[in-house]
Every structure is written in C-alpha cells, then in structure tokens.
Biopython code that builds the backbone (N, CA, C, O; Angstrom):
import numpy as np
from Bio.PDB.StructureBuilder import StructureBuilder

atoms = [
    (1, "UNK", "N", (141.420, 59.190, -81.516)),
    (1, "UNK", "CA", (140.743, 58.281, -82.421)),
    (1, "UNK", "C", (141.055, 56.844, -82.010)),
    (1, "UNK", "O", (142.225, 56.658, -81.676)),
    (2, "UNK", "N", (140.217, 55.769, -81.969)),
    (2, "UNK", "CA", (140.075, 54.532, -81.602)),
    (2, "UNK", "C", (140.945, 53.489, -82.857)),
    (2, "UNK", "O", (140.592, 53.647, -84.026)),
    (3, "UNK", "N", (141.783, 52.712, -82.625)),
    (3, "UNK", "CA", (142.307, 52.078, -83.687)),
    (3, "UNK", "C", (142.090, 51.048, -83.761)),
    (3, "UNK", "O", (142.229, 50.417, -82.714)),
    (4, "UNK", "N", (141.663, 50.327, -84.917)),
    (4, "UNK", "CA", (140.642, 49.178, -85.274)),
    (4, "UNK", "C", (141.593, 48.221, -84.998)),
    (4, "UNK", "O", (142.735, 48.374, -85.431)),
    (5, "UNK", "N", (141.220, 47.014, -84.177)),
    (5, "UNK", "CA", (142.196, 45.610, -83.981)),
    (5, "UNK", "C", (142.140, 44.897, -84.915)),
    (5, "UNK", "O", (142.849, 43.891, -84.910)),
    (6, "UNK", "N", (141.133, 45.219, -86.228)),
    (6, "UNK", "CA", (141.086, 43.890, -86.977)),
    (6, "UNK", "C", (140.976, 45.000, -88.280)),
    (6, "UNK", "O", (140.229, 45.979, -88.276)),
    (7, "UNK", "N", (141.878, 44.622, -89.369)),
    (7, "UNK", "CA", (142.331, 45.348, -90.892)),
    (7, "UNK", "C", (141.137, 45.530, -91.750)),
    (7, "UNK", "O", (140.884, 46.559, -92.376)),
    (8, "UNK", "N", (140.164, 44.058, -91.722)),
    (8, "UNK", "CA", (138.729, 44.645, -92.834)),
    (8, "UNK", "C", (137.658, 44.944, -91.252)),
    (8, "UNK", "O", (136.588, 44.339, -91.181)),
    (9, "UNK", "N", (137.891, 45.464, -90.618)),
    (9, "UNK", "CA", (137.324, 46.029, -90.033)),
    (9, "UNK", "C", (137.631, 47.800, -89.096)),
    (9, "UNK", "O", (137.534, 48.311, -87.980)),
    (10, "UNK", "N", (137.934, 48.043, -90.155)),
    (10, "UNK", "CA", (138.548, 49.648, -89.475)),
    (10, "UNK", "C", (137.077, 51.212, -89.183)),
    (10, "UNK", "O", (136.224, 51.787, -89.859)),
    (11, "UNK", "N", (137.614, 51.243, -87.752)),
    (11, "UNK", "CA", (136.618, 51.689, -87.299)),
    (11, "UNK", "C", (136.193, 53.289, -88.154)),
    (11, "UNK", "O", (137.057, 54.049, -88.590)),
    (12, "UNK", "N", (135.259, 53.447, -88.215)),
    (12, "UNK", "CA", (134.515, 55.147, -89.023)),
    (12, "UNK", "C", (133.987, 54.626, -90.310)),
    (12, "UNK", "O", (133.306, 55.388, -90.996)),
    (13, "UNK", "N", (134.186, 53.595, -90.656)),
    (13, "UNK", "CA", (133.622, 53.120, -91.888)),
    (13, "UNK", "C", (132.278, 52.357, -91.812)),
    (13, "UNK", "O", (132.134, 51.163, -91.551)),
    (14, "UNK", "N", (131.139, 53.449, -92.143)),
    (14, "UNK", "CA", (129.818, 52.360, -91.908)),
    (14, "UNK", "C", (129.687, 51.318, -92.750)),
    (14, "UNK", "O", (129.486, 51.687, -93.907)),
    (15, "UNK", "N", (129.724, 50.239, -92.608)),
    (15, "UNK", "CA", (129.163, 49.355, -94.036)),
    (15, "UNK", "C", (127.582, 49.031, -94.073)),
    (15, "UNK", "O", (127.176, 48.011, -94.630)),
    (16, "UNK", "N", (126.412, 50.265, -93.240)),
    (16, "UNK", "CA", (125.435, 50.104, -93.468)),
    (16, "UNK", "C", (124.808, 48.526, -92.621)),
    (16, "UNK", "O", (125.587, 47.756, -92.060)),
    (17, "UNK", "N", (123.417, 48.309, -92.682)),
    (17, "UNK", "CA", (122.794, 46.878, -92.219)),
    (17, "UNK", "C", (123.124, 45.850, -92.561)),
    (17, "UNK", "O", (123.343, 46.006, -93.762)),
    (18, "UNK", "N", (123.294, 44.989, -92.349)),
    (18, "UNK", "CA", (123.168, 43.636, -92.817)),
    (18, "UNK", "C", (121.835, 42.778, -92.826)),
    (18, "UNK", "O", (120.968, 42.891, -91.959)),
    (19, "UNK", "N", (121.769, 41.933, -93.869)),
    (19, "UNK", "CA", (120.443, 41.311, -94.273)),
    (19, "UNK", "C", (120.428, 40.444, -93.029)),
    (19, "UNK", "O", (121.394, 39.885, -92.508)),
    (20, "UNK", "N", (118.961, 40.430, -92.586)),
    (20, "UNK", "CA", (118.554, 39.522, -91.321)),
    (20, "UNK", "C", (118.662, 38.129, -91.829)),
    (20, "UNK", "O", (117.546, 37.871, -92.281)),
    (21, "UNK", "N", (119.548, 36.958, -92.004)),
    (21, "UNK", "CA", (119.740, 35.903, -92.057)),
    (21, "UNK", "C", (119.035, 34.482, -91.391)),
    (21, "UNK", "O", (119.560, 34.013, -90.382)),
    (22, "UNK", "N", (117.820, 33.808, -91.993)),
    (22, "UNK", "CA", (117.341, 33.002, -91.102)),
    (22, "UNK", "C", (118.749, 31.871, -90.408)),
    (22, "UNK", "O", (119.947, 32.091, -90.234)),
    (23, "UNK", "N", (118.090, 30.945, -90.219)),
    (23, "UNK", "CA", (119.322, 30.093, -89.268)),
    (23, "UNK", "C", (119.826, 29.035, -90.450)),
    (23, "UNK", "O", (120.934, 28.503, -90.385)),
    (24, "UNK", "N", (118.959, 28.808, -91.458)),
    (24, "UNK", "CA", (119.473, 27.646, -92.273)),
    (24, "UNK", "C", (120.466, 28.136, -93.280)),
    (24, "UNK", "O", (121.274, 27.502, -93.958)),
    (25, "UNK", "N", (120.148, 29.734, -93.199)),
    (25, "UNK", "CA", (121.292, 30.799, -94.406)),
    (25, "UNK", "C", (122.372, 30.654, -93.731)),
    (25, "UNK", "O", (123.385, 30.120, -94.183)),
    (26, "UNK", "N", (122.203, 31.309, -92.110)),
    (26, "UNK", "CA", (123.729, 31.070, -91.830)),
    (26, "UNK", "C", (124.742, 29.837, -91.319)),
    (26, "UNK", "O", (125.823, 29.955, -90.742)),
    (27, "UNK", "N", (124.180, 28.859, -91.639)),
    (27, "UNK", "CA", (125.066, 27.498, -91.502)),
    (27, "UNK", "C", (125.149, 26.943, -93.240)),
    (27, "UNK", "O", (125.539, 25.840, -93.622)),
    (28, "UNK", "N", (124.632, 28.135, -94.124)),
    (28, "UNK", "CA", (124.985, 28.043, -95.660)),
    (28, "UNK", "C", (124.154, 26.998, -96.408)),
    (28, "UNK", "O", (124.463, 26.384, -97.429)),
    (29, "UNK", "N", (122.869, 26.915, -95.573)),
    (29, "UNK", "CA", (121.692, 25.765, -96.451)),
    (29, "UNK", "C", (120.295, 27.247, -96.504)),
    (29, "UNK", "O", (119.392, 27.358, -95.674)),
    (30, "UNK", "N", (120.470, 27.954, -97.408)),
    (30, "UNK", "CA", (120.237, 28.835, -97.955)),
    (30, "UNK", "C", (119.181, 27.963, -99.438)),
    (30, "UNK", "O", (119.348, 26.805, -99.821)),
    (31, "UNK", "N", (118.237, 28.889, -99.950)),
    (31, "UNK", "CA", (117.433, 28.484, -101.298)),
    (31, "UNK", "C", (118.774, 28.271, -102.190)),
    (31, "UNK", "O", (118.605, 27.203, -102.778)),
    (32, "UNK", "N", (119.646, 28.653, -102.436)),
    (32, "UNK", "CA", (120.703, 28.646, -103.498)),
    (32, "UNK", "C", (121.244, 27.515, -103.637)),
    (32, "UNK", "O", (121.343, 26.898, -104.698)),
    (33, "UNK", "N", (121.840, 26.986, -101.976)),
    (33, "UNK", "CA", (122.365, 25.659, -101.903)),
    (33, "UNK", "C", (121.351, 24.406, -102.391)),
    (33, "UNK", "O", (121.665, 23.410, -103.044)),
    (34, "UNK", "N", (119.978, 24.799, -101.839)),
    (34, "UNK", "CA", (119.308, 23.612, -102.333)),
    (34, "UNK", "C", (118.550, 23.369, -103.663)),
    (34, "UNK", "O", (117.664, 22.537, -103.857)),
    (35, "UNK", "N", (119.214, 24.500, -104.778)),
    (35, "UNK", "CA", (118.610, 24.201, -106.090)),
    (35, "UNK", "C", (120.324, 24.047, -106.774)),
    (35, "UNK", "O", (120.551, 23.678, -107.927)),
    (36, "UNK", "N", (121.269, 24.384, -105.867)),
    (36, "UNK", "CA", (122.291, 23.547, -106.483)),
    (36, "UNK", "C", (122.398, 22.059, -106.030)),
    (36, "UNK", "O", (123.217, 21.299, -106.547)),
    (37, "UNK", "N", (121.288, 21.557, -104.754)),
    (37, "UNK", "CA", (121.465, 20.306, -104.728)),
    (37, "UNK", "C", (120.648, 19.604, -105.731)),
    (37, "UNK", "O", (121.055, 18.688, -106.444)),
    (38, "UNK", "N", (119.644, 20.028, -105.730)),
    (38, "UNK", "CA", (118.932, 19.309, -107.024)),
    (38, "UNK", "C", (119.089, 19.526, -108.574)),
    (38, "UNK", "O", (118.372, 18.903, -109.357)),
    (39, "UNK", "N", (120.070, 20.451, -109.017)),
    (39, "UNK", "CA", (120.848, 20.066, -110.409)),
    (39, "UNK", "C", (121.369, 19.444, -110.157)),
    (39, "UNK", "O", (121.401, 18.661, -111.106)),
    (40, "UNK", "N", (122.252, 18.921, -109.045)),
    (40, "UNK", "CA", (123.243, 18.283, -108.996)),
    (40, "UNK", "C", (122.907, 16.769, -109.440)),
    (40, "UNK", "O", (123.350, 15.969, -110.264)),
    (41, "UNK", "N", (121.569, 16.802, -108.152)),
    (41, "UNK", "CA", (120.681, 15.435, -108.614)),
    (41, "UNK", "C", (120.005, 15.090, -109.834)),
    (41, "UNK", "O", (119.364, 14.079, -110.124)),
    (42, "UNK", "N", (120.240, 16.007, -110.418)),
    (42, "UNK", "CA", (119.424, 15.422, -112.156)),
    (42, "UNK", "C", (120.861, 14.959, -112.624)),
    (42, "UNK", "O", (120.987, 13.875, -113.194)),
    (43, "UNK", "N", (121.786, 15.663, -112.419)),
    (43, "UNK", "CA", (122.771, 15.208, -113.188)),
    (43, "UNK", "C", (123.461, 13.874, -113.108)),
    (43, "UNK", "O", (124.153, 13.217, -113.887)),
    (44, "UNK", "N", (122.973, 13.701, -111.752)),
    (44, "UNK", "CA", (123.678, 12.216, -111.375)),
    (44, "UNK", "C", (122.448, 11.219, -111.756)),
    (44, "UNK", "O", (122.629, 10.049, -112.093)),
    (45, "UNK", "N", (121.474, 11.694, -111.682)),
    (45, "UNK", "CA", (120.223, 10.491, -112.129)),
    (45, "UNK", "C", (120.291, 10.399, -113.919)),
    (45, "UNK", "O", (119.841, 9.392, -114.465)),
    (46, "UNK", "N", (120.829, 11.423, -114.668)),
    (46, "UNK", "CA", (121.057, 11.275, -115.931)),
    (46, "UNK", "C", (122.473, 10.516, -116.161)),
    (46, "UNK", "O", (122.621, 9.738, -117.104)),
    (47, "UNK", "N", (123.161, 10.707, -115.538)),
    (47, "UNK", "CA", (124.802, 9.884, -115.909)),
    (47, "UNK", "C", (124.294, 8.302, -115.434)),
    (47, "UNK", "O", (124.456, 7.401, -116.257)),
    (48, "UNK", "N", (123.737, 8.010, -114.226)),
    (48, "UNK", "CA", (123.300, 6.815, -113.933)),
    (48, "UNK", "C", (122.062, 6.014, -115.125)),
    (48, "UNK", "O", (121.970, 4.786, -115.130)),
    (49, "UNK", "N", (121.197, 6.866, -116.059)),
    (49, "UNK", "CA", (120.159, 6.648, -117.119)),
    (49, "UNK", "C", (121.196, 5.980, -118.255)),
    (49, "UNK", "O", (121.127, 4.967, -118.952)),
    (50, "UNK", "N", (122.179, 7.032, -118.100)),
    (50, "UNK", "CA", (123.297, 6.387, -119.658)),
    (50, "UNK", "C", (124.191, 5.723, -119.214)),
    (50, "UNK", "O", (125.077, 5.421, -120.013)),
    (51, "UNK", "N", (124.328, 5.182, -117.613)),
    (51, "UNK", "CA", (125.622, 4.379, -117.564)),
    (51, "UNK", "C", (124.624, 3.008, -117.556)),
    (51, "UNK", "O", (125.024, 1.893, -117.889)),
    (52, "UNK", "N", (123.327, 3.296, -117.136)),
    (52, "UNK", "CA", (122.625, 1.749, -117.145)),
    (52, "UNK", "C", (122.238, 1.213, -118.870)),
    (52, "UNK", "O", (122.293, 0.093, -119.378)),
    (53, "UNK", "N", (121.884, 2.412, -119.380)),
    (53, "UNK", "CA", (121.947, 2.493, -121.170)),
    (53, "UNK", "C", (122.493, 2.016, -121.509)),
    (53, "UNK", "O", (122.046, 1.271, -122.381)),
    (54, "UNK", "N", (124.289, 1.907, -121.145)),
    (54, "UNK", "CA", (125.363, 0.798, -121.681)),
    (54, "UNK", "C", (125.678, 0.075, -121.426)),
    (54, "UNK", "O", (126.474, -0.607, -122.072)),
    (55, "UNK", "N", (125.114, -0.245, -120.064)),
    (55, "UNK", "CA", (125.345, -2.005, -120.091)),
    (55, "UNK", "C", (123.980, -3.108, -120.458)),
    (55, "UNK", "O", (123.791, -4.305, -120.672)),
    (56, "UNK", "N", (123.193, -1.788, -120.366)),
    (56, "UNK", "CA", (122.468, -2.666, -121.218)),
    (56, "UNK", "C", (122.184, -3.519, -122.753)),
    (56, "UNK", "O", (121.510, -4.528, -122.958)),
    (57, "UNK", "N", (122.778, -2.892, -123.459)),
    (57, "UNK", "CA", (122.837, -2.555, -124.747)),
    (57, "UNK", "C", (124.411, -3.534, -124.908)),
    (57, "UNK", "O", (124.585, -4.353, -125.809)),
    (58, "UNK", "N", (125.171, -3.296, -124.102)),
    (58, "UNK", "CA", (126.290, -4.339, -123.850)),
    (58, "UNK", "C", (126.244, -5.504, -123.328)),
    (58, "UNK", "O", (127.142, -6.341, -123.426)),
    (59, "UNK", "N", (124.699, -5.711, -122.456)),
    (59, "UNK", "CA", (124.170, -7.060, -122.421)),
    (59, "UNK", "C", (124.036, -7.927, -123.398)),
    (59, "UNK", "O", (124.655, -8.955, -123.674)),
    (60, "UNK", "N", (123.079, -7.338, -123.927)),
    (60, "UNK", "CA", (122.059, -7.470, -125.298)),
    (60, "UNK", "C", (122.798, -8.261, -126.233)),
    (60, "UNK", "O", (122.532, -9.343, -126.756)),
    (61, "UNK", "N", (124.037, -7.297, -126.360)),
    (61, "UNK", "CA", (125.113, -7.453, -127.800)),
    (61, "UNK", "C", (125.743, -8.747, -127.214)),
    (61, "UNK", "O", (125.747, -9.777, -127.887)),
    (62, "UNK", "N", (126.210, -8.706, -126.117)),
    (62, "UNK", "CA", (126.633, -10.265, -125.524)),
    (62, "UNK", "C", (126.036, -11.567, -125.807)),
    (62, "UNK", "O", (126.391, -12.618, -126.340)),
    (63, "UNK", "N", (124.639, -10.931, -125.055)),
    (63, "UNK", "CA", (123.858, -12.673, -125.721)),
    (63, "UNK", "C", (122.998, -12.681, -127.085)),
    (63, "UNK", "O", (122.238, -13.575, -127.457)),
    (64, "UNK", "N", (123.247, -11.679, -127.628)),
    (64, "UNK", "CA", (122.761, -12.336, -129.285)),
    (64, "UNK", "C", (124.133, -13.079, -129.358)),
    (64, "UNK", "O", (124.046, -14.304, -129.435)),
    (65, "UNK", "N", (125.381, -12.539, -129.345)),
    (65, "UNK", "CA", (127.019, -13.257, -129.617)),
    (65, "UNK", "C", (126.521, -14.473, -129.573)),
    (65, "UNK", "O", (126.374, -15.172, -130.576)),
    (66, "UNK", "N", (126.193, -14.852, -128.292)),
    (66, "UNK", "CA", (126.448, -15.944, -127.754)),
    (66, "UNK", "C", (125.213, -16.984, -128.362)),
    (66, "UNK", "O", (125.542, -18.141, -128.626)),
    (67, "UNK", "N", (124.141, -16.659, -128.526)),
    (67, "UNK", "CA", (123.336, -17.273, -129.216)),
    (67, "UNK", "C", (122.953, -17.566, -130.494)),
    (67, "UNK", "O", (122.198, -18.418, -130.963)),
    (68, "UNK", "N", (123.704, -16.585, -131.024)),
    (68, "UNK", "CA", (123.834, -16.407, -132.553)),
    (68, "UNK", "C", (124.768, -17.597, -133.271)),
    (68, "UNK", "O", (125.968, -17.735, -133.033)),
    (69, "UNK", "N", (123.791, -18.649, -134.436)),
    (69, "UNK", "CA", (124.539, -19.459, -134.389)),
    (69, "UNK", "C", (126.072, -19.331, -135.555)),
    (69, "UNK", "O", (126.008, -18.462, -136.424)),
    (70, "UNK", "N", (126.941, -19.934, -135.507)),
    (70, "UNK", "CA", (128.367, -19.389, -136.148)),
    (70, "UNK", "C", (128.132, -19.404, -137.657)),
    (70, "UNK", "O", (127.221, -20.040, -138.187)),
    (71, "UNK", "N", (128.918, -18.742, -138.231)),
    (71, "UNK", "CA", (128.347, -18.462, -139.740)),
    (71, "UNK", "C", (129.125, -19.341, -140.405)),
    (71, "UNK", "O", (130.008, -19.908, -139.762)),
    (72, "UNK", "N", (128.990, -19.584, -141.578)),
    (72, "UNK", "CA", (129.290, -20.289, -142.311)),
    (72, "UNK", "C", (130.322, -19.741, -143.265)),
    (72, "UNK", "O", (130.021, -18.651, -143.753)),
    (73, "UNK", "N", (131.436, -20.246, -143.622)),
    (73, "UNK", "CA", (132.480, -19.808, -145.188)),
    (73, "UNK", "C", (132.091, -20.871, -146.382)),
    (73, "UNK", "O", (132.663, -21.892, -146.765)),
    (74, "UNK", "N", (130.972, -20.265, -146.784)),
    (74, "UNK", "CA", (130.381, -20.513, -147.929)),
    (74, "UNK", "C", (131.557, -20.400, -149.475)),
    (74, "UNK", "O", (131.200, -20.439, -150.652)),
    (75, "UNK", "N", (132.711, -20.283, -149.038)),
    (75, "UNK", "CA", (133.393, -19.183, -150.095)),
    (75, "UNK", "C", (134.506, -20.671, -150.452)),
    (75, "UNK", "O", (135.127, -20.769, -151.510)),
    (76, "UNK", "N", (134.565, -21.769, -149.273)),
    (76, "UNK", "CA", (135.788, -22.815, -149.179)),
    (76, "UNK", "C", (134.987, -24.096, -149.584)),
    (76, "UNK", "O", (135.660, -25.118, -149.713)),
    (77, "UNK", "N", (133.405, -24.191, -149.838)),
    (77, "UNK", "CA", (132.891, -25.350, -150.286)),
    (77, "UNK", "C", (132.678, -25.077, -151.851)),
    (77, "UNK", "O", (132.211, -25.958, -152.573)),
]
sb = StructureBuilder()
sb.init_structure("model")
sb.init_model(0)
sb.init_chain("A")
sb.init_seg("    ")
for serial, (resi, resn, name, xyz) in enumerate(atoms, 1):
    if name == "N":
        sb.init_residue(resn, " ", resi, " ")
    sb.init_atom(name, np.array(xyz, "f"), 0.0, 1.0, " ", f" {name:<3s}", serial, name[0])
structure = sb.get_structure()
C-alpha cells in the first residue's frame, strides 16, 4: 500500500470532482466577493450621508450662534 506524504490528503479516499473554477473564483474574486463589495459600499456611502448630516447641521447651529443677536436680561431693568 502507497503511503500518503501529505495528512489531509491520504491516499484510497475519493473525495469525488471538484467544481470547475473559472479564473476570477480561483484568485477569490468570485460573485460572493463582489456583492460583499458592494454592501460594503452602501455602508460606507451611508456612514459618509450621516457623517456629512452632522456637520452640517453643526454648521448651521454655528452660524445662527453667531448671528443671532445676544439676548437681553429683561429680569435686571
């Protein structure tokens, strides 16, 4: 009997065909990888929607501050 040089590969054990792999599967750019690239990309175009959301809104609040004229203590006359 022939003794296998390599442990997950021990010889008498068929493991059957393997799926014919185009060339972009086997360097791992597969359909899978590229609909995990594009969740990925919503997710970063949504964190970038609400990180521009708050500075905007943190603009805003800045220059009313700043333009807003100072109030009065109506309470000391």
């Amino acid at each position: 009997m022939t003794d296998s040089k390599n442990i997950n590969n021990p010889v008498g054990q068929g493991g059957g065909q393997r799926k014919k792999q185009s060339r972009a599967e086997r360097q791992n750019n597969g359909p899978h990888r590229n609909l995990d690239r594009q969740s990925a990309a919503d997710r970063k175009a949504e964190l970038v929607r609400k990180m521009r959301e708050k500075t905007r809104t943190a603009e805003e609040s800045a220059q009313s501050a700043a333009t807003a004229p100072p109030a009065e203590d109506t309470a000391q006359n």
